[in-house]
LOFI-943523 format. One record per residue: x, y, z of N, C-alpha, C in turn; residue in three letters; residue number from 0. Coordinates in nm, 4 decimals. Example, Ala and Ser with C-alpha at 12.3 -4.5 7.8 and 13.67 -1.06 7.14 Angstrom:
BEGIN
      n.X      n.Y      n.Z     ca.X     ca.Y     ca.Z      c.X      c.Y      c.Z resn resi
   1.3190  -0.5690   0.7800   1.2300  -0.4500   0.7800   1.3200  -0.3300   0.7800  ALA    0
   1.2850  -0.2250   0.7080   1.3670  -0.1060   0.7140   1.2900   0.0030   0.7870  SER    1
***
This chain:
BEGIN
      n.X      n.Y      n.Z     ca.X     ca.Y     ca.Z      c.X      c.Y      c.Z resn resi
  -0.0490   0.3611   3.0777  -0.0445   0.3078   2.9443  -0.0292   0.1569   2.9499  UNK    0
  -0.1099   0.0848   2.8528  -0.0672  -0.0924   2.8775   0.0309  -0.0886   2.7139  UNK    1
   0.0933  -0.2081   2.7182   0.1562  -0.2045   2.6094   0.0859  -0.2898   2.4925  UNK    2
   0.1651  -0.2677   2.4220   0.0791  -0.2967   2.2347   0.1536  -0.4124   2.2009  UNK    3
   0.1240  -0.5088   2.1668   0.1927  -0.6217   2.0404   0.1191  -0.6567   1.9192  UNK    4
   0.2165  -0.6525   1.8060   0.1771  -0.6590   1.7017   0.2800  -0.7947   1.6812  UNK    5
   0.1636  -0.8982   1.6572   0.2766  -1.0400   1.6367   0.2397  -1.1109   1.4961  UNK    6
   0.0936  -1.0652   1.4431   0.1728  -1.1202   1.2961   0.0531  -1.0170   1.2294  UNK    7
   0.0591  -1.0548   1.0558  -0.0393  -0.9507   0.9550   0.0074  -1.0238   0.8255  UNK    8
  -0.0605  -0.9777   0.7698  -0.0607  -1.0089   0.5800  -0.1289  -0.8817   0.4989  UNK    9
  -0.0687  -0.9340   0.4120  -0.1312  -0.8121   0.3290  -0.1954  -0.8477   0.2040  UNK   10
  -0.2974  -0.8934   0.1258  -0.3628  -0.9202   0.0381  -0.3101  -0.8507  -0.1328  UNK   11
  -0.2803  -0.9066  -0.2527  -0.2698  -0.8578  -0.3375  -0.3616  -0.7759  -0.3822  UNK   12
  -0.3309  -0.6854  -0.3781  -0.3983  -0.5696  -0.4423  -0.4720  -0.6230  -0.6450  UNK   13
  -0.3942  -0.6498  -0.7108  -0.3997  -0.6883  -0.7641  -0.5065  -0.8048  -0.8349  UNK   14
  -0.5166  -0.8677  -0.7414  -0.6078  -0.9843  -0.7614  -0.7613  -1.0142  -0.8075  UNK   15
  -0.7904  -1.0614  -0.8985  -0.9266  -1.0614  -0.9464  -0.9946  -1.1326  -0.9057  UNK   16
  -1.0822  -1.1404  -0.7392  -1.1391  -1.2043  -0.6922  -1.2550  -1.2296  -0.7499  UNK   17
  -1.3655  -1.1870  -0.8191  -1.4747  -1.2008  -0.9015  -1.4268  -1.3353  -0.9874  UNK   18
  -1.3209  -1.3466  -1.0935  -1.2791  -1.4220  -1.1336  -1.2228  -1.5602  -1.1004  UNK   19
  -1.2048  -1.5221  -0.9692  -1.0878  -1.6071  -0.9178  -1.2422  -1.7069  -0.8480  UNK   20
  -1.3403  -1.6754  -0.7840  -1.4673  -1.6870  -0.7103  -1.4610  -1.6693  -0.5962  UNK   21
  -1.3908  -1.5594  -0.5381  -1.3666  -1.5058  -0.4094  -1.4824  -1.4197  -0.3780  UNK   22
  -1.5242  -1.4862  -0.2829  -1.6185  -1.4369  -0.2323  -1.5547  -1.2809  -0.1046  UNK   23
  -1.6011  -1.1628  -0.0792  -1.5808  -1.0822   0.0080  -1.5168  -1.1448   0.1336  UNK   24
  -1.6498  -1.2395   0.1638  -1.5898  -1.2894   0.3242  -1.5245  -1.4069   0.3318  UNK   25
  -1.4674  -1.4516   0.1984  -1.3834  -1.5724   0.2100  -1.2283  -1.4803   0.1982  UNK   26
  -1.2188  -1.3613   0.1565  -1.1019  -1.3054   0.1513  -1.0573  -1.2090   0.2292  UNK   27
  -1.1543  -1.1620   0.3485  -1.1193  -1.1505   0.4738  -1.0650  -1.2826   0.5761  UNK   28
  -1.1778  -1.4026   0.5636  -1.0917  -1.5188   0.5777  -0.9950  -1.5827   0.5627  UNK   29
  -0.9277  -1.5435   0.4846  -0.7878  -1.5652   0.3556  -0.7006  -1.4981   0.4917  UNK   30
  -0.7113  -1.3387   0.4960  -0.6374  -1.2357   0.5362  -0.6214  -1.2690   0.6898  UNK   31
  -0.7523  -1.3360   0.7533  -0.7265  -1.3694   0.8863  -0.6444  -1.4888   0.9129  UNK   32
  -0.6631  -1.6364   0.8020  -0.5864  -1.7231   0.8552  -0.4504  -1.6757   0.7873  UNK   33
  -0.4073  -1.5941   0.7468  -0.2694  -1.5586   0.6768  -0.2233  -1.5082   0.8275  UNK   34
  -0.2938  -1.3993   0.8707  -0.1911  -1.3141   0.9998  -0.1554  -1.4300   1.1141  UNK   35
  -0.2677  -1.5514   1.1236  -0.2670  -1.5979   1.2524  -0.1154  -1.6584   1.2261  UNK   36
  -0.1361  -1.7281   1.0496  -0.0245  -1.8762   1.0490   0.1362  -1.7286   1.0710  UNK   37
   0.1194  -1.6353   1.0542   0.2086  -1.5704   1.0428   0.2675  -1.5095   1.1814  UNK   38
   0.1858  -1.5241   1.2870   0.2127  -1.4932   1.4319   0.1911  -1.6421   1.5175  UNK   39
   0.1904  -1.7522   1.4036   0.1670  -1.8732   1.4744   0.0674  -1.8803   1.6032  UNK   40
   0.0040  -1.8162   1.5594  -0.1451  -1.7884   1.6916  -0.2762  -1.9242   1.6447  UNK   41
  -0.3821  -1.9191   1.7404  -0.5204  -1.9496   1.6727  -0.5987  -1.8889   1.7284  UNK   42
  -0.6811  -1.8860   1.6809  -0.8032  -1.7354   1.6438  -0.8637  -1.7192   1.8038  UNK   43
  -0.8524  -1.8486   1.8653  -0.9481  -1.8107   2.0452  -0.8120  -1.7387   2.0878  UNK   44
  -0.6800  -1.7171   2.0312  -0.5663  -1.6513   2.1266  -0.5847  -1.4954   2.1280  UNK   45
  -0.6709  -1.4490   2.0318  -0.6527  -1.3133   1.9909  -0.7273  -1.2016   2.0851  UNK   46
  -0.6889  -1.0552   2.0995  -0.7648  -1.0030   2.1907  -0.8370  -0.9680   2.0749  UNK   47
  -0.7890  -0.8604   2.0003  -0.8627  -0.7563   1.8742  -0.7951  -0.7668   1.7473  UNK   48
  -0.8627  -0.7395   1.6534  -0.8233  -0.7404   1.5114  -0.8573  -0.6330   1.4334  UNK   49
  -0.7853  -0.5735   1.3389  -0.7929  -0.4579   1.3105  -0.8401  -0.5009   1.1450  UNK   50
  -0.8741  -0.4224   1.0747  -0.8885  -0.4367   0.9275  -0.8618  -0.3134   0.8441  UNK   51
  -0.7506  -0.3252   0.7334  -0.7327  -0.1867   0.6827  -0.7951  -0.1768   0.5695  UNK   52
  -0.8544  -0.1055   0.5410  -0.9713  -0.0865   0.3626  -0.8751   0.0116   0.3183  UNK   53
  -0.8490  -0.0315   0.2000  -0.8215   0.0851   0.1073  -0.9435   0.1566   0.0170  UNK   54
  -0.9999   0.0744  -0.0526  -1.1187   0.1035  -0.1452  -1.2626   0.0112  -0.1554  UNK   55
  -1.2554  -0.1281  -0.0292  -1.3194  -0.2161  -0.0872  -1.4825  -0.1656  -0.0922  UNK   56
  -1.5355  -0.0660  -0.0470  -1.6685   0.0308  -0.0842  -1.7031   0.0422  -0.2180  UNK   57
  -1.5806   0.0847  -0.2940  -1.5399   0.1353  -0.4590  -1.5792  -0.0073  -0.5419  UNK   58
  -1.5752  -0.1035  -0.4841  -1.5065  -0.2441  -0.5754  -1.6346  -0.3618  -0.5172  UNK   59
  -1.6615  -0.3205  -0.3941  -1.7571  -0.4355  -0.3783  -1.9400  -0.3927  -0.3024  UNK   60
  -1.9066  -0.3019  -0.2935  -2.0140  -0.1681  -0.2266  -2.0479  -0.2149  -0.0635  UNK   61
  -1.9459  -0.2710  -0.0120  -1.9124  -0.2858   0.1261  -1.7741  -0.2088   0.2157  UNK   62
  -1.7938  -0.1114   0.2390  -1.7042  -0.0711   0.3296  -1.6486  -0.0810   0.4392  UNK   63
  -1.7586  -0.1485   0.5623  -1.7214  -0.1948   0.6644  -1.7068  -0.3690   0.6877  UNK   64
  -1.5446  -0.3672   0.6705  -1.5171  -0.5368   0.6827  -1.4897  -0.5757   0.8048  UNK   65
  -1.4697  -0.4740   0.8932  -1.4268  -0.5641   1.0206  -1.5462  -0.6504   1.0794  UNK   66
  -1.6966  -0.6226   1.0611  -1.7763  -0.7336   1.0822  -1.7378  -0.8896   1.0135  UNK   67
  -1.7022  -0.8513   0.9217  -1.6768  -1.0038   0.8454  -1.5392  -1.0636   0.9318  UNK   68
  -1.4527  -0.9962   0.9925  -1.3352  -1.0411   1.0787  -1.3760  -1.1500   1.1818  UNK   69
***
């Protein structure tokens, strides 16, 4: 077994009216990535893998798979 670290994450308001706001899809995966890094004080060449959790964004933006946009 190798071991796991989990050193930083964010979590996006659910809430939020990105259409309105002019959030683009892949500017708010962008959002979500520089949130975890400043939050594990990392930069992005430090990282091995990145995970992405969808709740509904298929339902809301007719894209389901975001980890390409990561």
């Amino acid at each position: 077994m190798s071991e796991t670290f989990v050193l930083g994450g964010v979590q996006t308001d659910f809430l939020r009216n990105w259409t309105r706001e002019g959030i683009t899809l892949a500017a708010a995966v962008a959002e979500a990535a520089e949130g975890a890094l400043a939050d594990a004080a990392m930069s992005a060449d430090e990282v091995g893998v990145g995970h992405v959790g969808n709740f509904a964004s298929e339902i809301f933006t007719g894209q389901g798979h975001l980890g390409g946009l990561l």
